[in-house]
C-alpha positions in Angstrom: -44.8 -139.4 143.1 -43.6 -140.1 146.8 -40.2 -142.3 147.7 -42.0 -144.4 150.3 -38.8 -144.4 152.3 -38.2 -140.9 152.3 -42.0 -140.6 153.4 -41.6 -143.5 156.3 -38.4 -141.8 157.5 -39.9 -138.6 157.8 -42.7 -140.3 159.6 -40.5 -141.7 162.1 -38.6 -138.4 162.7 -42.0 -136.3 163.1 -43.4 -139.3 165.8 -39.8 -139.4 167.6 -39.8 -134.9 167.6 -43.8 -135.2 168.8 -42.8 -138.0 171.7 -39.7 -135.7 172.8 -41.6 -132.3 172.6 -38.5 -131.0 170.1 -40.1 -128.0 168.5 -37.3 -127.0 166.6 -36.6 -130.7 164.9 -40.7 -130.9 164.2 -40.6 -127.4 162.4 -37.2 -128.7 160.4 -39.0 -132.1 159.4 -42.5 -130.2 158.8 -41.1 -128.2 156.1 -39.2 -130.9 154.5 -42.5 -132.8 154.2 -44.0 -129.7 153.1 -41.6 -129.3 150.2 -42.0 -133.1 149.7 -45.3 -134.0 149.7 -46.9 -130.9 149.0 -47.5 -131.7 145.4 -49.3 -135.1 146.1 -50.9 -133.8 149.7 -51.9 -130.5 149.7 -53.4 -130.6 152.9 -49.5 -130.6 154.3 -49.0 -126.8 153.3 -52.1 -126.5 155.1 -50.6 -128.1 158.5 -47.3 -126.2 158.2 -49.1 -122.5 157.5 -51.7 -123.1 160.8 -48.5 -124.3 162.7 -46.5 -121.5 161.4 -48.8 -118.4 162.1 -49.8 -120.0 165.3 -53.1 -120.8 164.7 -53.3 -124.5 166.0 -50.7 -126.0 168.4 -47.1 -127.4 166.2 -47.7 -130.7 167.7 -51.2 -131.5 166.7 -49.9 -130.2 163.3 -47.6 -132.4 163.1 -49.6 -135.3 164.0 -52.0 -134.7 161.3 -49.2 -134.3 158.9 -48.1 -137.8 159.9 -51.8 -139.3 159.4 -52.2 -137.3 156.0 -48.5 -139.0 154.6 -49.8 -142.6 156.0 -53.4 -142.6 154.7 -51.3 -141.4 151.4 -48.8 -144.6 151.4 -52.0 -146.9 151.8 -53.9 -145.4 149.3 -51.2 -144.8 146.7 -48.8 -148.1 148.1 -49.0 -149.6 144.0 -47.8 -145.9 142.3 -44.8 -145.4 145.2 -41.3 -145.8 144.2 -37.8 -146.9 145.5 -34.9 -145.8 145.1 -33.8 -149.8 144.7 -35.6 -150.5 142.3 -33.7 -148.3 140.0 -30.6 -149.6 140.7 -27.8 -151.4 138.9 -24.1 -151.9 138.6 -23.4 -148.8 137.1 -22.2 -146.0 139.8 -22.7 -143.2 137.2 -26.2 -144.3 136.7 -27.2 -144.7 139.9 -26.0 -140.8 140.8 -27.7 -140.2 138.0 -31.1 -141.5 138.9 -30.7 -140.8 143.0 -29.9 -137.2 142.2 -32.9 -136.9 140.0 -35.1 -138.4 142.6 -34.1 -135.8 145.4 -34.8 -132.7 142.9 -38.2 -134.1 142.2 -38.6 -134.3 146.3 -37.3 -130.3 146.6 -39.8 -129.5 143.8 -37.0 -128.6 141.3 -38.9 -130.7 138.5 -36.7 -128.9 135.8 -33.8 -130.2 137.1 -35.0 -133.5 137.7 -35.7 -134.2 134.5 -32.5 -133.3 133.1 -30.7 -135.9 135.5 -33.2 -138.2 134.4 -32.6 -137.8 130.7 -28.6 -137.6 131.5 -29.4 -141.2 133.0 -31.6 -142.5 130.1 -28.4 -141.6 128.1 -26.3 -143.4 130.5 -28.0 -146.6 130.5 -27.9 -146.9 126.5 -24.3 -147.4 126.8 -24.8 -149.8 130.0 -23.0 -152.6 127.5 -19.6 -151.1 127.1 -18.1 -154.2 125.1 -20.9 -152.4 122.5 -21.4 -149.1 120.5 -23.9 -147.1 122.0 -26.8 -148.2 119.4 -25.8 -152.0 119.3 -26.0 -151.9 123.5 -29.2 -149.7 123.5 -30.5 -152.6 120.7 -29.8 -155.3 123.2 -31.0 -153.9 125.9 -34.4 -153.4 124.1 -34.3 -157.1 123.3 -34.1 -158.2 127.3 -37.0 -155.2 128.0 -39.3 -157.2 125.8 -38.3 -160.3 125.9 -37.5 -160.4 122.8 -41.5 -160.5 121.8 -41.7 -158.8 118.6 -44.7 -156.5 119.3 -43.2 -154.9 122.5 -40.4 -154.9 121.0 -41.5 -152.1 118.2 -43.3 -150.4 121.2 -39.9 -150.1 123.1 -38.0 -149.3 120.1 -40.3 -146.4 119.4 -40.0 -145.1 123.0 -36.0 -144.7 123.0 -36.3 -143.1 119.1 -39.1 -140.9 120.8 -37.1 -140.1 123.9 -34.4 -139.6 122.6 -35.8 -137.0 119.7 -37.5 -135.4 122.7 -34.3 -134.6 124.4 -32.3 -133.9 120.9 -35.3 -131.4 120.1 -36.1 -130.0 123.8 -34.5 -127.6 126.2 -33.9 -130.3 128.5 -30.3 -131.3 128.4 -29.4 -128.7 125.6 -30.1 -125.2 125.7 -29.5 -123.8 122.4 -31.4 -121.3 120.7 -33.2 -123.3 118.3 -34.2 -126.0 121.0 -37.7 -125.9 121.5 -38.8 -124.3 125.3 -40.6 -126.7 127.6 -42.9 -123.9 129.4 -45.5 -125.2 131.7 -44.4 -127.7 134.7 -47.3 -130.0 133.8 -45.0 -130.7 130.9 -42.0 -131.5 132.8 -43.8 -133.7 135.1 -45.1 -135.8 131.6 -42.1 -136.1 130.9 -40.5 -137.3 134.2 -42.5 -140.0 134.4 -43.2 -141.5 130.8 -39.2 -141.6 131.1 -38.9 -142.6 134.3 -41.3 -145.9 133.6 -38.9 -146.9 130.8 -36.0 -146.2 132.8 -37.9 -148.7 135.2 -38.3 -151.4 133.0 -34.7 -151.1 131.4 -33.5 -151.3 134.7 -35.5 -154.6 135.9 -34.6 -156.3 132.9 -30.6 -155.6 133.4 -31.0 -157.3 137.4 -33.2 -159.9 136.0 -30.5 -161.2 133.5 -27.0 -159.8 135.2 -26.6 -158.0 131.8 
């Protein structure tokens, strides 16, 4: 998952360090794409290792790294996110959800997903006039429109979510949780509850809720 506005900004800052022959702001902005993209573009580590031991010049490098990240954003432009999309008028939430977004970037997919689940918390309470299950029961009802079928499926999802972090090292880390041992897991994670956090959140802009 790339933040297309990360990747363009790092774009522009590689084309503007190539133009101005800045070595030492193109080997900064290599490995931050490197420990951005590297999940998604392999070929990045690739361009930073060559550049690094000298084995192909830092510029040409760094040009390829900025046609790899480009061919990526056309390819990939329905699966990118932003940040904007995710946000609403709840500062705590959005800290929430920004912070999780720049762990994922730096790799640190553990603690992504704990800011992530802190911020699926969050936005169950988003109606404070409410008790937390009567405002997570509303907000279900403007995620499905109040349609009866995606209702249940959205219903099932919070239960499910919610059992998942009750039941999984993930925000708590007692003895008895169960471990979450393989990153491939976290990353499942991530995103099933990132595209519910997605929804929720489109649904609370949509009716100023």
């Amino acid at each position: 998952m790339i933040n297309k506005h990360y990747a363009e900004n790092i774009i522009e800052g590689l084309e503007d360090s190539i133009e101005k022959s800045d070595i030492d702001n193109l080997y900064y902005l290599m490995e931050l794409a490197d420990r951005a993209f590297r999940k998604e573009i392999p070929e990045i580590s690739e361009c930073l290792n060559e550049a690094m031991n000298f084995n192909g010049t830092i510029f040409r490098n760094a040009q390829i790294m900025v046609d790899l990240i480009n061919i990526y954003l056309e390819d990939h432009e329905a699966l990118l996110y932003e940040i904007k999309e995710f946000k609403i008028v709840d500062c705590g939430f959005n800290e929430l959800i920004t912070k999780s977004f720049e762990l994922y970037k730096e790799s640190e997919i553990e603690l992504a997903t704990q800011k992530l689940w802190d911020a699926f918390e969050r936005i169950k309470t988003y109606d404070k006039r409410l008790h937390k299950n009567k405002s997570a029961e509303n907000l279900v009802l403007l995620m499905s429109k109040e349609n009866a079928n995606y209702k249940e499926i959205l219903d099932n999802e919070f239960r499910n979510l919610t059992s998942i972090g009750n039941d999984f090292r993930i925000r708590h880390h007692e003895t008895f949780k169960n471990d979450i041992i393989y990153k491939e897991h976290y990353d499942y994670l991530f995103h099933r509850c990132l595209a519910l956090l997605r929804l929720a959140t489109k649904a609370i802009r949509e009716n100023k809720y």
